[in-house]
N, C-alpha and C positions, 0 to 999 in steps of 0.2 A: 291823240289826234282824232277829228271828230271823221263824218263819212263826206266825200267829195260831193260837194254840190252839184257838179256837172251830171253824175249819174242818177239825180230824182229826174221821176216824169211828170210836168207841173207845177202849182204852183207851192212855196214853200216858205212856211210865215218864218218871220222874223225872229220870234221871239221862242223860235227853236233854233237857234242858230247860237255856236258857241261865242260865251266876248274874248275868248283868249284866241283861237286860231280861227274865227267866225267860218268853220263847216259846219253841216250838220251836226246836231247831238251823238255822242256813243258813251253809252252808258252815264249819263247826267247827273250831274246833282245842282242842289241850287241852296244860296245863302241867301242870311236873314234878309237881306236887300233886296230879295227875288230874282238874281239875277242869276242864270243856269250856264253850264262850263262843261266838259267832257273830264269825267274823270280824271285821266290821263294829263289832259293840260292844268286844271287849276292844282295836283298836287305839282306838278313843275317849277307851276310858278309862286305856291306858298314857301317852297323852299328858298329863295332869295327874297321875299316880300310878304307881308303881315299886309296886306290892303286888298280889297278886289279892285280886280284890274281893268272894272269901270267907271266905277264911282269913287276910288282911293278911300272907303270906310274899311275900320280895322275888319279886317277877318284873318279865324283860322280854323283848321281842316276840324278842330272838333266841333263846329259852330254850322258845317255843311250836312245839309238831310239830303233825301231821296224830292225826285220832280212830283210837281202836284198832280195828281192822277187823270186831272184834262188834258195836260200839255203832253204828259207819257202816252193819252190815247191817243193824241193828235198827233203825237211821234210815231206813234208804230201802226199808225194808218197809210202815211208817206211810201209813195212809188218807188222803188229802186232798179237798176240794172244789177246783172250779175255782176258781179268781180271779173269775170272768166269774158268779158263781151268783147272784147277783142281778140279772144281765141275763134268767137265766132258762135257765143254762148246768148240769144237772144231773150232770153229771160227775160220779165219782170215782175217783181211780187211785192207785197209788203216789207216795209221793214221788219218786222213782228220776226216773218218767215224767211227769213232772208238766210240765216244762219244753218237753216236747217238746208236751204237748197244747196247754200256753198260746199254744207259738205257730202252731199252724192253726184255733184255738177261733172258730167260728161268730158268737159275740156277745163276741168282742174288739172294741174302738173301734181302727178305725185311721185315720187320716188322709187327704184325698182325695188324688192321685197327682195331678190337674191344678194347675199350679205359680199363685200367689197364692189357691188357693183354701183358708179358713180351717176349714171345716166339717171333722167327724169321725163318721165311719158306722157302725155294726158292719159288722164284715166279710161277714154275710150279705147285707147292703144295699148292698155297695160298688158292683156293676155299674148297680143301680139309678140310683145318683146321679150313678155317670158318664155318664150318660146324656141325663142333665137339668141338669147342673154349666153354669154360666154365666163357668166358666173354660176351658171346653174349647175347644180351638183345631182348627181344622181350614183345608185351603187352601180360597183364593178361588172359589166356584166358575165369575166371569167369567173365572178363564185369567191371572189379574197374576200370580202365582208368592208372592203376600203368602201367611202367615197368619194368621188371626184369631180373636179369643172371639167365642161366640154371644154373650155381649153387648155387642160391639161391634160386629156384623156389623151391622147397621142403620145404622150409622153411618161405616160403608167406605166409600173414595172411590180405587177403582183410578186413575184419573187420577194425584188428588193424591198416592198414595202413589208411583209408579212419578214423579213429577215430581219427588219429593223425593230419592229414592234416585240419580237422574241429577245431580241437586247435589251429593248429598256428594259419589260418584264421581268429576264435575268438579273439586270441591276438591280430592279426593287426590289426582287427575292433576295438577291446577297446582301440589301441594306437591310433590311427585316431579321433574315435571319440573324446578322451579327448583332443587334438589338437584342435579341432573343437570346444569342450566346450572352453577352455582356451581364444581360439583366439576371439569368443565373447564377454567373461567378459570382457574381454582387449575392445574393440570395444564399448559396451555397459558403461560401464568406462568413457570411452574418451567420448560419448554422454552425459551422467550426468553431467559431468562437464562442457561443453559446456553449455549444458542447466541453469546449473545453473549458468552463468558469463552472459547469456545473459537475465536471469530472473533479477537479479540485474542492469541493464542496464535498461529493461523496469523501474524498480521503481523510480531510478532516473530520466528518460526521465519524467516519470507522476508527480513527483513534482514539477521538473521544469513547467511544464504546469498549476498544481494547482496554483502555485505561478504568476505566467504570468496573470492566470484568473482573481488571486487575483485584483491584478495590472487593469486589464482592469474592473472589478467591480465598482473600485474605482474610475477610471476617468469618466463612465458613470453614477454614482450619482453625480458627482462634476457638468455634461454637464447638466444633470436634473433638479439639483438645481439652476442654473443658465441661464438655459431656462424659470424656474417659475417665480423667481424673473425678467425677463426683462417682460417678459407678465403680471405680476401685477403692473410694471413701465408704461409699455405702457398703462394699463386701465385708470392710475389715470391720465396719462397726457391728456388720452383723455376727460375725466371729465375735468379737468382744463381751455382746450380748449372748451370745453361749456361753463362753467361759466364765461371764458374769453368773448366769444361771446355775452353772454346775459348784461356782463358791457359794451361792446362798444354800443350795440341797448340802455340802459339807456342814457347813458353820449353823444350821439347825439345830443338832442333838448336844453342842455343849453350851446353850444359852442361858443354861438356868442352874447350873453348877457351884457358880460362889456369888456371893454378894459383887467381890470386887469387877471378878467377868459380868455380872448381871451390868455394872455401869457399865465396864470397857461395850457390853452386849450393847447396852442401851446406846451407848455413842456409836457404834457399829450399827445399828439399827438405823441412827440417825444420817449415819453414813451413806449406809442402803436404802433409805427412804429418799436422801437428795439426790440417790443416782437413780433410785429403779422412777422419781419425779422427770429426770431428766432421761428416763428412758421412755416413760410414756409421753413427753411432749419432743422426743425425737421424730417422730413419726408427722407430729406436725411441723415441725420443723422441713422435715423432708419434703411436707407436701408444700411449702411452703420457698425453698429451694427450688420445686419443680415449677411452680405457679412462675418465679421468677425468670427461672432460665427459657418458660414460653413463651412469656411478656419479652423479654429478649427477641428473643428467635422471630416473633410477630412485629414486634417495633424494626429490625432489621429488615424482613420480609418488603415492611412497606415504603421505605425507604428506597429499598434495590428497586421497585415499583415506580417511589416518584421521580426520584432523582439520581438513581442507580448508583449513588456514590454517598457516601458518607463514614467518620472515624469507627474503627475498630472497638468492638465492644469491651467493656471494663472488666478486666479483672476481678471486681469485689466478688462473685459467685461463687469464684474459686478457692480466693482468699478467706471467705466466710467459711466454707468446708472444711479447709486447711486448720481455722483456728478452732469449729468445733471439736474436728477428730484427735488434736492435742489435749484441747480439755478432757475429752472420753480415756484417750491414754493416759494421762496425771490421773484421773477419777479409779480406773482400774488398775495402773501401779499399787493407788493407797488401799484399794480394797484386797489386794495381793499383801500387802506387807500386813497389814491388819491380820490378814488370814494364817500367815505363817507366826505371828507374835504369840497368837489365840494357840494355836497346834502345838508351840513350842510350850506354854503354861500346862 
């Protein structure tokens, strides 16, 4: 809606004057046909009709510009009364300025500023009636920290108020708190159970270990007892090799006695030659036993190391002893019966 005619002072052309509600312009535009409208009205009326609504030519709202910049000057040179002139606001100014007077105007109605209060003042009155307003709030003046309306103030009860507000308070804390219990059971919860998937874990981790030890128990009595038996091998061998010694110092002085003992000498010779052979590569032999049962002892080592478990070590070390020291027994039986054959010729 454009601005009431009755309130310019003067005369006021035509062809500022809207074609849809013919007041003056407020806020204008105008179509290609040159003919100008109040914002307000011609989008009113595009919504049931495609034509302007002086000449019936198609129009639509993307098709409206802004006023030609004569007729905008010649608009906001136009004389106005106040809005407020029957409050008794005798104003008049430009259109231009008009908007700007509306809003500091002395005998506008404005609203009270204190909140549920319904009344409307002119604004020359405003201070008055906040003054006197039955919604104004101001603090306690016994010292509660409340605020109140003057018309409630008669009917303040510092006690009761500060009793209430320790209640709710109370409530909040006991809603808080229980949150607070809640959210730890939850928490404390989740840690028992944690605790106990990883106590379970230790037990098996530990029997696997008991079982590993087991294992490694086992092959260092197998390595022990097979350590003992080659050192009671090697004692008796070394016994042997004395007794071997003290038949060679006998069977010296009759080597060269008859022809027939020179052979039996010479095959006894041959006898003592493949044993006193196989006495000097006993010693490699030995070291050779030893090299093996530390390669043992070393390859088990690293085992217990990786994998803390694996089969018990083979027998063949022992069994290899076993069947040298019977060869060394047969070898010195025949060099004993040899010796007594020799003594008894």
């Amino acid at each position: 809606m454009g601005y009431d005619l009755e309130r310019f002072v003067g005369y006021v052309n035509e062809g500022l004057l809207c074609c849809v509600c013919r007041d003056v312009l407020e806020r204008p535009l105008q179509a290609p046909c040159e003919h100008a409208y109040c914002s307000a009205c011609i989008s009113s009326w595009l919504v049931h009709h495609h034509s302007c609504p002086e000449d019936r030519l198609p129009l639509d709202i993307g098709s409206l510009k802004p006023l030609y910049r004569y007729m905008r000057n010649d608009l906001n040179r136009l004389q106005i009364r106040c809005i407020n002139a029957g409050q008794g606001c005798e104003v008049v100014s430009s259109l231009e300025n008009l908007q700007t007077h509306e809003d500091e105007c002395e005998f506008a109605f404005v609203t009270c500023s204190n909140t549920g209060c319904p009344v409307q003042v002119e604004r020359r009155d405003l201070e008055a009636h906040l003054s006197e307003c039955n919604f104004r709030s101001r603090e306690c003046p016994n010292g509660c920290g409340h605020t109140i309306f003057s018309s409630d103030q008669s009917q303040h009860n510092c006690v009761a108020e500060l009793r209430t507000e320790l209640e709710i308070l109370r409530a909040e804390m006991l809603c808080k708190v229980e949150e607070v219990r809640r959210e730890m059971e939850s928490r404390l919860d989740s840690q028992r159970r944690h605790m106990v998937q990883k106590e379970s874990q230790l037990k098996n981790e530990v029997e696997e270990i008991k079982v590993h030890l087991s294992r490694v128990m086992c092959d260092m009595q197998a390595l022990l007892g097979a350590e003992c038996q080659r050192r009671q091998e090697f004692a008796e061998a070394e016994l042997e090799k004395r007794e071997l010694l003290e038949l060679l110092r006998d069977l010296q002085p009759t080597r060269n006695q008859h022809s027939v003992e020179q052979a039996d000498g010479n095959q006894d010779q041959e006898d003592l030659q493949t044993y006193g052979w196989e006495l000097h590569t006993r010693p490699k032999r030995h070291q050779q036993r030893e090299a093996s049962f530390h390669a043992s002892t070393h390859s088990l080592h690293s085992a217990q190391v990786v994998n803390l478990s694996g089969p018990p070590p083979s027998p063949q070390l022992s069994g290899g002893v076993r069947k040298a020291g019977s060869t060394r027994s047969l070898t010195l039986d025949c060099i004993k019966r040899k010796s007594r054959e020799v003594t008894v010729i």
